[in-house]
Every structure is written in structure tokens, then in C-alpha cells.
C-alpha positions as CSV (number, residue, x, y, z in Angstrom):
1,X,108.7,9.6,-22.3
2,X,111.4,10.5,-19.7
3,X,114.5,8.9,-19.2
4,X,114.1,7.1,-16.0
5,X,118.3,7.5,-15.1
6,X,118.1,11.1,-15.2
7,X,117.4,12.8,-12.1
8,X,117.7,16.5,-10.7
9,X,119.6,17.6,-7.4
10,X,118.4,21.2,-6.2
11,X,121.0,22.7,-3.9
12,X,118.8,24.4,-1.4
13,X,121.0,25.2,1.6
14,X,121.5,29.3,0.9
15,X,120.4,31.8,3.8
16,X,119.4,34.2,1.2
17,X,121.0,37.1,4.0
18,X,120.4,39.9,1.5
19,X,116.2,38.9,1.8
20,X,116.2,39.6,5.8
21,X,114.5,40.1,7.2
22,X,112.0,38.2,5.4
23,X,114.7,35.3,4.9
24,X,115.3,33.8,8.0
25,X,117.6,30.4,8.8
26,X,114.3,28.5,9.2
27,X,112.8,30.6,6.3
28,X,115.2,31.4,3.7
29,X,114.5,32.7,0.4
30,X,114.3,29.8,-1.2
31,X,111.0,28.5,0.3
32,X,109.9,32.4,0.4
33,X,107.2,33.0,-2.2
34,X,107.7,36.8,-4.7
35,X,104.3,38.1,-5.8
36,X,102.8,34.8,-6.2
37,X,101.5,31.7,-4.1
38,X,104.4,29.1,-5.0
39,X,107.9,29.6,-2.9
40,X,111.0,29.5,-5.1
41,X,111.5,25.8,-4.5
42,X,108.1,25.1,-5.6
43,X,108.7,26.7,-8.8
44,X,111.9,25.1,-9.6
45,X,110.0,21.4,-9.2
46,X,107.1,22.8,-11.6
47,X,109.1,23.6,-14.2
48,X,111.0,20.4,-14.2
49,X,107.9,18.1,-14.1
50,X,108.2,18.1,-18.1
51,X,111.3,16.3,-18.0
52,X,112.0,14.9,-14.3
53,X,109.2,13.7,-12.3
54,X,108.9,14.9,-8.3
55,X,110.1,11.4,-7.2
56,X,113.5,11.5,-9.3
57,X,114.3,14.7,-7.6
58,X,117.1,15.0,-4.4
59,X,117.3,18.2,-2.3
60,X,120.1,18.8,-0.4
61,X,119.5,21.5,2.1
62,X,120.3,22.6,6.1
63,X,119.1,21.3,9.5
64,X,117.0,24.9,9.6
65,X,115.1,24.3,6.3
66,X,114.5,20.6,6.0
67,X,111.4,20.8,7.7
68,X,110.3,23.6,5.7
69,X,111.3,21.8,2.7
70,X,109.4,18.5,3.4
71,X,106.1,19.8,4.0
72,X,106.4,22.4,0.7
73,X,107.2,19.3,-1.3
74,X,105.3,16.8,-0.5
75,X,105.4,14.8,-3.9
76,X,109.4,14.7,-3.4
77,X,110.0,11.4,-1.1
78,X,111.1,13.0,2.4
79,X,114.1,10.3,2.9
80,X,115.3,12.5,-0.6
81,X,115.6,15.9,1.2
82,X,118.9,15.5,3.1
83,X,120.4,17.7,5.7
84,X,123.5,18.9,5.3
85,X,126.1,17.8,8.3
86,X,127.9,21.0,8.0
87,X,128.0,24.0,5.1
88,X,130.9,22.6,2.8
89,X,130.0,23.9,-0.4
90,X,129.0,22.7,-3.8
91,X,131.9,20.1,-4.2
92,X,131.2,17.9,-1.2
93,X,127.0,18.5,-1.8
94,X,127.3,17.7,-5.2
95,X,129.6,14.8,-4.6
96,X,127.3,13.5,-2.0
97,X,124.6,13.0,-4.4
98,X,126.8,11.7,-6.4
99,X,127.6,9.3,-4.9
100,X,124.1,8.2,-3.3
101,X,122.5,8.1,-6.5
102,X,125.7,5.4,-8.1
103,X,124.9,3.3,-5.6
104,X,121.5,3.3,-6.4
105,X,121.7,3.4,-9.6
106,X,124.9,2.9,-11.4
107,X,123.5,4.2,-15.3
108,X,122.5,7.8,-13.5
109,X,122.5,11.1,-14.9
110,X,122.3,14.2,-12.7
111,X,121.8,17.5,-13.2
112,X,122.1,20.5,-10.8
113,X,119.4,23.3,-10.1
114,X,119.5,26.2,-7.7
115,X,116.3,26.0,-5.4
116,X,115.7,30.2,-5.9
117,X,115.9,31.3,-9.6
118,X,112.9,32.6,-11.3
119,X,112.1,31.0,-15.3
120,X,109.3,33.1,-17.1
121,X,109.6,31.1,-20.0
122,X,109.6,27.6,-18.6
123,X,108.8,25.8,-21.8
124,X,111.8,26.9,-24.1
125,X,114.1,26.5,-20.5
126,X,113.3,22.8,-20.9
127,X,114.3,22.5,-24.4
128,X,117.4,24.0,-24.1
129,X,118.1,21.4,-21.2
130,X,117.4,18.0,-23.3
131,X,120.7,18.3,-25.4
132,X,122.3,19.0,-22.1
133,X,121.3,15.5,-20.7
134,X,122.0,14.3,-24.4
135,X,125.8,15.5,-23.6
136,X,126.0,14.1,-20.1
137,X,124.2,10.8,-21.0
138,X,127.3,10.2,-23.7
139,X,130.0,11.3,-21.2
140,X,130.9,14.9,-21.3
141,X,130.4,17.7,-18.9
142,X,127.7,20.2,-19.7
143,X,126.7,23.9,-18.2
144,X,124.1,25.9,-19.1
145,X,125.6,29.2,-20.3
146,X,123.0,32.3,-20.4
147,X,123.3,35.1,-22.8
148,X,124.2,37.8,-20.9
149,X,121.7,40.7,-20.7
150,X,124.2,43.6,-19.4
151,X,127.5,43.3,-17.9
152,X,127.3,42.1,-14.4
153,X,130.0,41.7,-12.0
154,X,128.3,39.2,-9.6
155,X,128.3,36.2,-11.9
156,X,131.0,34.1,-13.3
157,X,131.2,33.4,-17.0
158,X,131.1,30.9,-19.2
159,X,133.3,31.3,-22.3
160,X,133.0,29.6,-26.0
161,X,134.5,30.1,-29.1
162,X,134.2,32.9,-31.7
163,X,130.9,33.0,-33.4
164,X,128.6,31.1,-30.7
165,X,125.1,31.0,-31.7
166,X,122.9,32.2,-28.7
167,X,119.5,29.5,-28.4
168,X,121.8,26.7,-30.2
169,X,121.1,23.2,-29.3
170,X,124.2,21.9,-30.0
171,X,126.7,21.5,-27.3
172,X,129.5,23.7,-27.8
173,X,133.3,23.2,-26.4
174,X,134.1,25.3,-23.2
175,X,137.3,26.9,-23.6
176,X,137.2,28.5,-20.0
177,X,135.7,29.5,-16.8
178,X,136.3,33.3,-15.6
179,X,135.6,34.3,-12.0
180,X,133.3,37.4,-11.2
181,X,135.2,39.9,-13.1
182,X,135.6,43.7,-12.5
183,X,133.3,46.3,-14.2
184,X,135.5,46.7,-16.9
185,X,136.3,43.2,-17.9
186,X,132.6,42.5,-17.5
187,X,132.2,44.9,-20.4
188,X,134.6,43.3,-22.1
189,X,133.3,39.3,-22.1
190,X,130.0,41.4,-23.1
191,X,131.2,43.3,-25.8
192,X,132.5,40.2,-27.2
193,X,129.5,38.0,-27.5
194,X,131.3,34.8,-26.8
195,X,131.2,34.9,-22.7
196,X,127.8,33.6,-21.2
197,X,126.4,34.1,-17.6
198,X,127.8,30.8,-15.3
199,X,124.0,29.9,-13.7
200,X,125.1,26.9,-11.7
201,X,122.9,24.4,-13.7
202,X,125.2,21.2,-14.3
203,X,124.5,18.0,-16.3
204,X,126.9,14.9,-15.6
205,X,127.0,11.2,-15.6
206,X,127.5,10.4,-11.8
207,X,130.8,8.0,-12.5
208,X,132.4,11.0,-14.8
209,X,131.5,13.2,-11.6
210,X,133.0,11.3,-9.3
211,X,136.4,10.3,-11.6
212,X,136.7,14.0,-11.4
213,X,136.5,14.0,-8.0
214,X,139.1,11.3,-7.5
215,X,141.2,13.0,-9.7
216,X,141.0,17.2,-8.8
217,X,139.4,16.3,-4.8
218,X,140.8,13.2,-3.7
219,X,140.5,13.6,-0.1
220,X,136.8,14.6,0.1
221,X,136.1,11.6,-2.7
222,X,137.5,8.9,-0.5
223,X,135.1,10.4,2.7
224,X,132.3,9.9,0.1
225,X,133.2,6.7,-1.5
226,X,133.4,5.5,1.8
227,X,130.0,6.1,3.0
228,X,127.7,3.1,3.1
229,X,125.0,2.5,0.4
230,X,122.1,5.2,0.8
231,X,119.8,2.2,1.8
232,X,122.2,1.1,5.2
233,X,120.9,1.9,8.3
234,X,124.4,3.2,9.2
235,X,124.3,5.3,6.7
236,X,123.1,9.2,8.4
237,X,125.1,8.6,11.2
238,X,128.7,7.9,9.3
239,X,127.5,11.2,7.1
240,X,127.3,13.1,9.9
241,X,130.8,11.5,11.2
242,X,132.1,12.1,7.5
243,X,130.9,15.1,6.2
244,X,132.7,17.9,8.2
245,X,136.1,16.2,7.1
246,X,135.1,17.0,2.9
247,X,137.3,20.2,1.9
248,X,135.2,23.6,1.7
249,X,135.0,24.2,-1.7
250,X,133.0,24.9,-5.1
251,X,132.5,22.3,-7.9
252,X,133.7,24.8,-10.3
253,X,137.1,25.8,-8.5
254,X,136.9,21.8,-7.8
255,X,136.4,20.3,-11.3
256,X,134.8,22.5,-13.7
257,X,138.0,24.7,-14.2
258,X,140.0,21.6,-14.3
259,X,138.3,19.4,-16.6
260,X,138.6,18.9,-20.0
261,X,135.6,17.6,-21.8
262,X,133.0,20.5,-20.8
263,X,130.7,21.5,-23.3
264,X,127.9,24.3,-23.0
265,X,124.1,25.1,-24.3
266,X,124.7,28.8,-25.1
267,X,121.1,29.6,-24.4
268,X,118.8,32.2,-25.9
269,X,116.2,34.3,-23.7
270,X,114.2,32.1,-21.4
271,X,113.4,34.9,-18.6
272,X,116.2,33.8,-16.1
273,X,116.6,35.7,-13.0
274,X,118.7,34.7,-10.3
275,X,116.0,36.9,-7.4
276,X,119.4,38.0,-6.2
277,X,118.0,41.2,-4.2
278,X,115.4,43.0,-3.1
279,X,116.0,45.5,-6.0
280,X,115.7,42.3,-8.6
281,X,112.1,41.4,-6.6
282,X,111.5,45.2,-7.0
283,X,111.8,44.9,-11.3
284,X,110.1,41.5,-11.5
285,X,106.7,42.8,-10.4
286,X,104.4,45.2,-11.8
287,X,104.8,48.6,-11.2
288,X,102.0,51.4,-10.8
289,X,102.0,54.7,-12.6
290,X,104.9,56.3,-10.4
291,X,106.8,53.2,-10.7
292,X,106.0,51.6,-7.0
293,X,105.6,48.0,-6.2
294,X,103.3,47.6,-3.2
295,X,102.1,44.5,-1.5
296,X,100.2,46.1,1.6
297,X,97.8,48.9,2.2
298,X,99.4,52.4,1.2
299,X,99.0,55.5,0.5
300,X,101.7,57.6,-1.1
301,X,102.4,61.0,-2.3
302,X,104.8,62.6,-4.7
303,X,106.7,59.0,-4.0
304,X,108.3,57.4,-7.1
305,X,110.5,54.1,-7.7
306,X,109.5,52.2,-3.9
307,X,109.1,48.8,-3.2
308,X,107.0,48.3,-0.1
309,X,105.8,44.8,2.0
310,X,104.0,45.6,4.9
311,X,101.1,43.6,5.2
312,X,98.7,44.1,8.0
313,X,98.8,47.7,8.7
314,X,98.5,51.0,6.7
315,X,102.0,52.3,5.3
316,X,101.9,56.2,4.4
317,X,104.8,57.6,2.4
318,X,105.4,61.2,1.7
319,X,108.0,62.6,-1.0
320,X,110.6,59.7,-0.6
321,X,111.8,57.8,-3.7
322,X,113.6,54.8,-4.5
323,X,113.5,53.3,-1.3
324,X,112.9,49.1,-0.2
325,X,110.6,48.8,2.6
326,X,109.9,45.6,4.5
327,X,108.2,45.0,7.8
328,X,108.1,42.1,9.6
329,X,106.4,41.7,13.2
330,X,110.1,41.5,14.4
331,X,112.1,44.0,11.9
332,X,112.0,46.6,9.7
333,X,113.7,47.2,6.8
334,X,114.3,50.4,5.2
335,X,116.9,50.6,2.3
336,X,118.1,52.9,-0.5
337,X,117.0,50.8,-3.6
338,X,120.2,51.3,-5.2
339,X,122.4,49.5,-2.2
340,X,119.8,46.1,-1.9
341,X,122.7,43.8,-2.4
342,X,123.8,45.4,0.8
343,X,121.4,44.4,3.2
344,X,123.9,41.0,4.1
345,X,125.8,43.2,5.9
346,X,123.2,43.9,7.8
347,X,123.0,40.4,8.6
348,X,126.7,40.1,9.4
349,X,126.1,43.0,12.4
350,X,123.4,41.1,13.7
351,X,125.2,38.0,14.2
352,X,128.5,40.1,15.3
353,X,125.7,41.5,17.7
354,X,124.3,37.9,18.6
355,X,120.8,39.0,17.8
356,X,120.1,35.3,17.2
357,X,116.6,36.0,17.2
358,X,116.6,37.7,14.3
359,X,118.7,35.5,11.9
């Protein structure tokens, strides 16, 4: 049996720039599907069915993508896939929902999801979320840590004390939150088996969230608290009025680094990936005997380590390795392997370039 004051808000608003040209503003990774026939939104609702049915799920998302969004999801009520005003970051989103779920329902629970992770082992990810909610439900602050697998520079960190147990399901103190370190202090949190991988899944009672706000955010918690109840007519239009005015910023600079009752699930192996690249699309799918992924019609010789999405036409390669090829009817991609996280700047030139129609 479900808890019927818990309920999940997926933050679904990313471009995805380093997916182009695949991910588009109206088409962005997270409703783009990766070797299978359910987008990356889809798949986070799946998995959470277990524990939170469609209709207590909120999306908060852009004008671009709501659309999208809707007609993907058609189990989640459309009045609870909201449009962002303006991009403000995780604060203000978060906040938002917040607030619109207090006023409906003053005993809520919320936790966050990104809309574009992959979960290969969906059933041991919901276990290790119950004590989360068990932790929010009585008042704290929980994160879902992740045992780190190598030692990444992209991610922020979690950090516990001495002797953490990874796949333990008791909530564990937070002593700290570290930024995206360098290469060498990433080997460091590593090496020392008490820093976990920050994934962005928060668990929270929705009057603890918003006390934090009042207390680390007070500007952008008055513009929320003074919205009228999710049910008023007025409601969209003083959003939009409201919304722009919240500070730009991210619930962990906001409140998680502030706070002081945060615990953490450090989790075991659940087959997280964040999709973050081409490159990470590249090792998630199966591989032939030369280590190619391919999803079109090809032919290749003496060609090892390529990821290639072409459909609708023959592509031919010849002696060229490590390389990310996608073709759109538009655009075509062609990338060393090794520099995917780069294609954003790619992005970036178009839009110094005002090639709106390709973004």
C-alpha cells in the first residue's frame, strides 16, 4: 500500500545540448528514447509506479516541451505538467512545487527525480528509496548518495562519515556537500570510500522545504508563498507575473549546503546512469564484435569503437575508429568519441550564429 502524501516532482526542463542534434528545444533528451521504445521520461514514471502512482506525479518542465510531455504521459493529469515562466533553476522549481502541493495538501511528502537518468535495476532503486521517504516523512532532509564507480569530475558529492556501508538502509548524517571537484580531489573522495555521487534525487516534507526557504531564500519564498492556491483561476497568470522575480539558483547552493538535518541512503549498485553524452549512449548499448553500436543500415570495414544513428539511408565507413555519428534530415553530427561532452559547444555557436532552426 502506498502512502497517499507522498508524491514525486520530475524536473524536466533541461535542453540536453550535448544530444543535438537529436535534442532539440521541442525535443530534448529527456523525451528522446536510447535503444529502446520508452523516452527517458517514460522510464522514470515506470519505475516509480511501485511506489508513486502516475496521478501523484508533478512535472515541471518549459513552454518547448510541455506539449511533448502531455501527450508521452498521458496517465499524469495534464493540469500537473507546468511550464516554467522563465529558466530559474532548481530552487525556485522546486519551491514551486512546494508550495502547490502545501496548499493542496498540507501532510505532503515530495521527492525529486531527474526526467533523463537510466535505472537497470529498477527493483533494488525502489528499495533504497522507502527509508528515504521514511526520513522525510519524520522531518529530516534526505539525498540519495550513489557509490561512486570511478572518479568523475562532473558530479558533485555527497559526503558521510568514516566507515559508511554502501546499500545500507539506514539513513546516515551528511557531514557535507562538495562541488564538482578537480581530477585529483575526485580521486581523492574516491580513494576514501566515504564521498558518494550527488544524483539530484531529494526527499522532503514540503513545510521543512519551504522553512528552508524562508530561512536560506527569503526573497524567492515570499514570491511563492504569495501565489494563490493551485486551484484559483488567477493562479497561471500571477506565476507568470511572479516567477521571473525568484533568484537564479540551485537547491543545493540554496538549502542543501545550508541545512542541518540532511541525512543520506548511501546506495549500493542499482545500474544508475545519468545518459550524460553521446559517449555514455555509446557504452549502454550492445556492441558488435569490433566494438560498434549501430542503429541504421551500415557497412563497415577495419572500423572499431563507432557509434552510428542514421536511420533511413545506407552509412559506409572505412578505417575510422572511435568516432559518434548522428544524422538527422537537418544535421549531421560527426564527433571524436572521446570529446562527446563537447558537442554543447556546438550548440553555443549555433545560437551565437542564430541558426534558430537548428536548436
Amino acid at each position: 500500500m502506498t502512502n497517499p502524501h507522498h508524491y514525486g516532482l520530475i524536473l524536466a526542463g533541461g535542453r540536453g545540448t550535448r544530444f543535438w542534434p537529436r535534442s532539440r528545444k521541442a525535443k530534448a533528451k529527456q523525451v528522446l528514447t536510447f535503444g529502446g521504445d520508452r523516452s527517458l521520461i517514460q522510464q522514470t514514471v515506470d519505475r516509480l509506479r511501485p511506489i508513486l502512482s502516475p496521478d501523484r506525479l508533478w512535472i515541471l518542465t518549459n513552454d518547448h516541451l510541455r506539449d511533448e510531455i502531455i501527450q508521452q504521459l498521458p496517465e499524469v493529469p495534464a493540469a500537473q505538467i507546468l511550464a516554467e515562466p522563465a529558466q530559474r533553476n532548481t530552487a525556485p522549481a522546486i519551491g514551486l512545487a512546494a508550495q502547490i502541493l502545501q496548499s493542496l495538501d498540507p501532510d505532503s511528502v515530495m521527492a525529486v527525480f531527474p526526467a533523463d537518468h537510466m535505472i537497470s535495476r529498477p527493483d533494488r532503486y525502489i528499495e533504497l528509496l522507502q527509508p528515504a521517504f521514511q526520513a522525510a516523512d519524520k522531518g529530516a532532509i534526505a539525498v540519495l548518495g550513489i557509490q561512486p564507480r570511478w572518479a568523475e569530475t562532473g558530479y558533485g558529492y555527497v559526503e558521510f562519515s568514516e566507515g559508511i556501508t554502501p546499500g545500507s538502509m539506514t539513513p546516515q548524517p551528511v557531514l557535507s556537500f562538495r562541488e564538482k571537484p578537480d581530477a585529483a580531489k575526485a580521486a581523492e573522495f574516491v580513494a576514501a570510500r566515504r564521498f558518494y555521487w550527488n544524483a539530484g534525487m531529494f526527499f522532503w516534507r514540503t513545510d521543512v522545504l519551504l522553512q528552508a526557504l524562508h530561512a536560506f531564500l527569503p526573497t524567492t519564498a515570499a514570491l511563492l508563498a504569495g501565489l494563490p492556491r493551485f486551484t484559483d483561476p488567477a493562479f497561471h497568470t500571477k506565476l507568470t507575473e511572479v516567477y521571473p522575480q525568484c533568484e537564479n539558483i540551485s537547491i543545493d547552493y540554496a538549502v542543501l549546503e545550508k541545512a542541518r538535518n540532511v541525512v543520506g541512503i548511501a546506495a549500493d549498485e542499482f545500474g544508475w546512469n545519468d545518459v550524460g553524452s553521446w559517449s555514455a549512449v555509446y557504452e549502454l548499448l550492445p556492441h558488435d564484435v569490433d566494438g560498434n553500436v549501430v542503429i541504421a543500415d551500415a557497412l563497415l570495414q577495419a572500423s572499431t569503437g563507432n557509434y552510428v544513428d542514421a536511420k533511413g539511408k545506407l552509412v559506409a565507413l572505412l578505417g575510422v575508429n572511435d568516432l559518434i555519428i548522428v544524422d538527422t534530415p537537418d544535421a549531421l553530427l560527426i564527433a571524436d568519441r572521446a570529446r562527446a561532452q563537447e558537442v554543447g559547444k556546438l550548440v553555443a555557436a549555433l545560437e551565437k550564429r542564430r541558426r534558430h532552426d537548428l536548436l
